[in-house]
N, C-alpha and C positions, 0 to 999 in steps of 0.2 A: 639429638633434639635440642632445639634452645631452651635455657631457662628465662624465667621472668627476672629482671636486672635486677640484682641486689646491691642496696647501700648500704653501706656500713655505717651508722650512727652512735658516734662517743660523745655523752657529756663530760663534760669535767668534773670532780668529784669532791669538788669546795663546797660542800651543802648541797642541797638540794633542787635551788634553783634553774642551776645547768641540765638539768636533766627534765625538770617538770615544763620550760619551753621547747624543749625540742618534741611533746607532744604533736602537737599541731606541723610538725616538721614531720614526723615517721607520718601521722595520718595522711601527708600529702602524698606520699611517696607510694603507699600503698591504695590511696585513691588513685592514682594513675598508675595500678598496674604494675607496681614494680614490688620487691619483697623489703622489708627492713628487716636488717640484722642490726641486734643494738650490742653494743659495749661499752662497760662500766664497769664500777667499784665502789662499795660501803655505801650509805645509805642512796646515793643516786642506782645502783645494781637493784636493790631492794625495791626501790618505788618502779623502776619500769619494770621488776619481774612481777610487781603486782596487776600496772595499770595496762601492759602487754604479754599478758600469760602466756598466748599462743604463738608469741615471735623468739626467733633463736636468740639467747640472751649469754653473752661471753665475756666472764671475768675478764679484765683489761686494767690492771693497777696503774696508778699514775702516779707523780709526785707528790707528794703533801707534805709539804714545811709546817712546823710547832707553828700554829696560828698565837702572837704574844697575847697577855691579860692587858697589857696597857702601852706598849710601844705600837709604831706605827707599823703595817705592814708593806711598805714600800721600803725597809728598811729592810725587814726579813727577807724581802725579794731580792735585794741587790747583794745582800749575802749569802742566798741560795743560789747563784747562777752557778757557779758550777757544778754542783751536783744535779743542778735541773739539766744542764748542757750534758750529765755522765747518764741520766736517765732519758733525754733523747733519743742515743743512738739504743739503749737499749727496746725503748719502747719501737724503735723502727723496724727491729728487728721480730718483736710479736706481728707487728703490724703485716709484714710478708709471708708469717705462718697462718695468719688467720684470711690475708684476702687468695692465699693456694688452696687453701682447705676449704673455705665456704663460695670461693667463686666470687669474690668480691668482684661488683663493674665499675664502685665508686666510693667514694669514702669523705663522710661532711660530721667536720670536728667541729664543736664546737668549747671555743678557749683551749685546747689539747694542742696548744703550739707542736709537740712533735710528732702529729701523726701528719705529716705530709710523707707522698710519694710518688713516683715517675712511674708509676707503673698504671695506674688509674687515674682519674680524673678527683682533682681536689677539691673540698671546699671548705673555708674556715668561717664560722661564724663567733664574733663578739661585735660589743658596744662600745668596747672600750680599746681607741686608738690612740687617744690623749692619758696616757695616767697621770692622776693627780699626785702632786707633789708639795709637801710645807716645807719648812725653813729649811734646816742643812739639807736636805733631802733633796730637793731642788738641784744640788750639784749633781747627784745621779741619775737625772734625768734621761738625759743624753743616752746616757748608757742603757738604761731601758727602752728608750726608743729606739737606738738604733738593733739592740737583741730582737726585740718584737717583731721589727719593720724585716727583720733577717730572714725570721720565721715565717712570718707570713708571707712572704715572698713569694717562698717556695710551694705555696699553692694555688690552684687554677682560679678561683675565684673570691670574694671576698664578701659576704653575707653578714649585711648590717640589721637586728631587727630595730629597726626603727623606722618613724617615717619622716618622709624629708622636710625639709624645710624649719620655721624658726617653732613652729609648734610642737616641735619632735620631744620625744621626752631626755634621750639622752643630754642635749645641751652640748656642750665643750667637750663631753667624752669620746663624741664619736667624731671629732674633726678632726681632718689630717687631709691635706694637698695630695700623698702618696697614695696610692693604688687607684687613680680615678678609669684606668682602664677595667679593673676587675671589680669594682668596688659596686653592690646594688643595697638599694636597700629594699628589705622585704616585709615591712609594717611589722607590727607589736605582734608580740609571739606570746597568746596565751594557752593553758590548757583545759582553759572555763568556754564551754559551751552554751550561753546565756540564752539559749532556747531549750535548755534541756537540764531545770532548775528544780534539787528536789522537790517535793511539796509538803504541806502542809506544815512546813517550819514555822514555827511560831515567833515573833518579836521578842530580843530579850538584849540586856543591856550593853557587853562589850564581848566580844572577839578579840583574843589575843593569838597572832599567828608565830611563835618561834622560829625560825633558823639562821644556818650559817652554821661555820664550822665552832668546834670547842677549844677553848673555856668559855667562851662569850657567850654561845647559846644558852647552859645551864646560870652562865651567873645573871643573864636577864630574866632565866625561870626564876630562879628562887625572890632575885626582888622585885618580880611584878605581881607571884604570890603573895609574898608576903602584904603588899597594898591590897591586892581585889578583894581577900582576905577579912582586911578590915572594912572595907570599905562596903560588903552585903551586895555590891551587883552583881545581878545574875550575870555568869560571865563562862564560856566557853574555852579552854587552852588548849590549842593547837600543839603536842611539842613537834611536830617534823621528826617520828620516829618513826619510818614507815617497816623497820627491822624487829621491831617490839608488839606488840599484844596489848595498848592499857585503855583500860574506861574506867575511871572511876570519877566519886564525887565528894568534896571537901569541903564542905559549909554550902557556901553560894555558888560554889565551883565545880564546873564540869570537865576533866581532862580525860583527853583521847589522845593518842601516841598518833594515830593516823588515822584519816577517813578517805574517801572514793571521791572522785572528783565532783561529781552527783551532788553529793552531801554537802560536800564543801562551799558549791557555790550557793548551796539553799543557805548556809552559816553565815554567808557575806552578804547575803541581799536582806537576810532578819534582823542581825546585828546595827543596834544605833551606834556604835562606835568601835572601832576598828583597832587596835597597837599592832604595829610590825616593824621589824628592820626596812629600812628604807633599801632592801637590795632588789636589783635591776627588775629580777624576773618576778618579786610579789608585788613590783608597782605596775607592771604590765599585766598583772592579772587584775589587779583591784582597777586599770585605765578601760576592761573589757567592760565595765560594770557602771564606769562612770565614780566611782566609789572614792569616798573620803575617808583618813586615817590619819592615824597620832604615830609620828615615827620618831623611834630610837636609833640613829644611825650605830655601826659597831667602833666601838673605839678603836682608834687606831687606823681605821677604812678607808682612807680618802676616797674613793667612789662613793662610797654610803651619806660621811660626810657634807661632800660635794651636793649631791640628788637633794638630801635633805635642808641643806643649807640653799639651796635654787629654789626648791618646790613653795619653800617660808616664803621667800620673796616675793613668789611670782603670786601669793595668795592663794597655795595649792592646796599645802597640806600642812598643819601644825608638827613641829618638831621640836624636841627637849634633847637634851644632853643624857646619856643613861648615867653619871656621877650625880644629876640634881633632878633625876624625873621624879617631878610628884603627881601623881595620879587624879587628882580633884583639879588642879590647874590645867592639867591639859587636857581635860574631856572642856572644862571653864571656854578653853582659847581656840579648841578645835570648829566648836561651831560656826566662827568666823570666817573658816578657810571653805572654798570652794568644790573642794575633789578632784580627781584627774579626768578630767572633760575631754576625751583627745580622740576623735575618729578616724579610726584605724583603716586601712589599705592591704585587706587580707588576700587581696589576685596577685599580689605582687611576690606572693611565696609560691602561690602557683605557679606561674611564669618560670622561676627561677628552676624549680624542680622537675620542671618540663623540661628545660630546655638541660639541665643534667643528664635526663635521660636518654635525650637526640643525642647528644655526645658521648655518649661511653658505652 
């Protein structure tokens, strides 16, 4: 008997992000008939064994480099290649015992540069083809593109979430001349269903949403507590711990380690004011929404950087430095800014994942 075609679905396991877009990625897949098998590691493992209970869900470790407190991490990278090149070949190696064992028909990484393979049909998806680079840093450029462009190669297709043209949110991240044969893009990739919004949320004054990997996630918890703190707004804290159990409440403050997507998006639509990292996939969820926010890029980030430093210009989104964020000035400067206005191209993931499925 035939089975129903099974993909193999790995976020990357840098926070959280990679794994809460590739929602709307497993839902397509299994809209059209086919099964999602997901694979992951530490809190991205956690959040899809919450948010897909019912799907086969298979430890898959990946690399993780000491994310620095204050160095750039284009630097950590270029001095990680080789042990990223020595975990590679071993990750290729899980990779052939899990698609003999589960029957894999295809396999769509997203960021997981070394899950390619000849055996199945490929697909890679990031935003990021350009990585940013500042001063010395800029001489190992080269070097990163040409490792990336190495990896990506070697898979069948190349899945941009963004959408085309100058209104895209990416910007400069997702430009590159190379792969225009494989290369689609497949609009903004959220896992906010904005027809299907808690209710009864009530209006209150700010949302703070945490993540990203550590030390940076916790050293922006304690100094945006210690503001909301004094400051008496009614305020919500997100920390992106979807591995933990917390709800409690500290003066004006409401923290919760994790909520249900449900919940979450009733949080974004009540909330007058918004703080988050300026990373990829919470500015694609707050673009579903239309939604304005005060962003703290992560030191050191250049993507984060980058977005946040583009969005100021373009009159998107108010951004602060997290060494001199003060918390009265940027709710002050935020109102001026417009939110991410940007109407999305959601057939275009369809498409994609159809035509995955004709092929393999």
């Amino acid at each position: 008997m035939k089975h129903n075609k099974r993909i193999l679905v790995c976020p990357l396991d840098w926070g959280l992000g990679h794994a809460t877009r590739m929602v709307p990625v497993i839902e397509a897949i299994e809209n059209n008939g086919a099964v999602a098998i997901l694979a992951a590691d530490n809190r991205p493992f956690d959040f899809l064994k919450k948010r897909f209970p019912n799907n086969t869900l298979i430890k898959l470790g990946g690399f993780n480099p000491v994310y620095p407190e204050s160095k750039s991490m284009t630097g950590i990278m270029i001095r990680s290649f080789p042990s990223m090149i020595k975990h590679a070949g071993i990750a290729g190696k899980e990779l052939d015992i899990i698609i003999d064992k589960y029957k894999i028909d295809a396999v769509i990484s997203d960021n997981r540069y070394e899950l390619s393979t000849k055996r199945v049909p490929t697909v890679f998806i990031t935003h990021q083809l350009n990585i940013q680079t500042k001063g010395l840093q800029r001489i190992g450029k080269p070097i990163i593109d040409r490792l990336i462009f190495h990896y990506i190669n070697k898979f069948d297709e190349l899945w941009i979430p963004d959408i085309e043209g100058k209104t895209g949110l990416s910007g400069v991240l997702s430009l590159s001349s190379k792969f225009k044969k494989k290369k689609f893009n497949i609009g903004l990739l959220s896992r906010f269903d904005i027809n299907n919004i808690q209710p009864e949320v009530k209006k209150f004054d700010l949302l703070i949403i945490l993540s990203g990997p550590e030390p940076q996630r916790s050293i922006l918890e304690e100094m945006l507590l210690k503001q909301v703190l004094k400051s008496g707004l009614e305020t919500v804290l997100l920390l992106g711990k979807p591995e933990t159990e917390i709800e409690e409440v500290k003066k004006n403050v409401r923290i919760l380690s994790h909520i249900n997507d449900k919940e979450f998006a009733g949080l974004l639509t009540a909330a007058n004011y918004v703080i988050t990292r300026p990373g990829y996939s919470t500015l694609m969820d707050l673009a579903a929404f239309n939604k304005n926010a005060i962003l703290i890029p992560t030191p050191g980030q250049t993507e984060q950087e980058y977005l946040a430093k583009k969005l100021l210009a373009d009159n998107v989104c108010y951004s602060q430095k997290q060494s001199v964020f003060d918390l009265e000035s940027a709710i002050i400067e935020s109102d001026r800014f417009n939110g991410l206005q940007i109407k999305n191209n959601s057939e275009k993931l369809t498409e994609r994942v159809q035509n995955l499925l004709n092929i393999c």
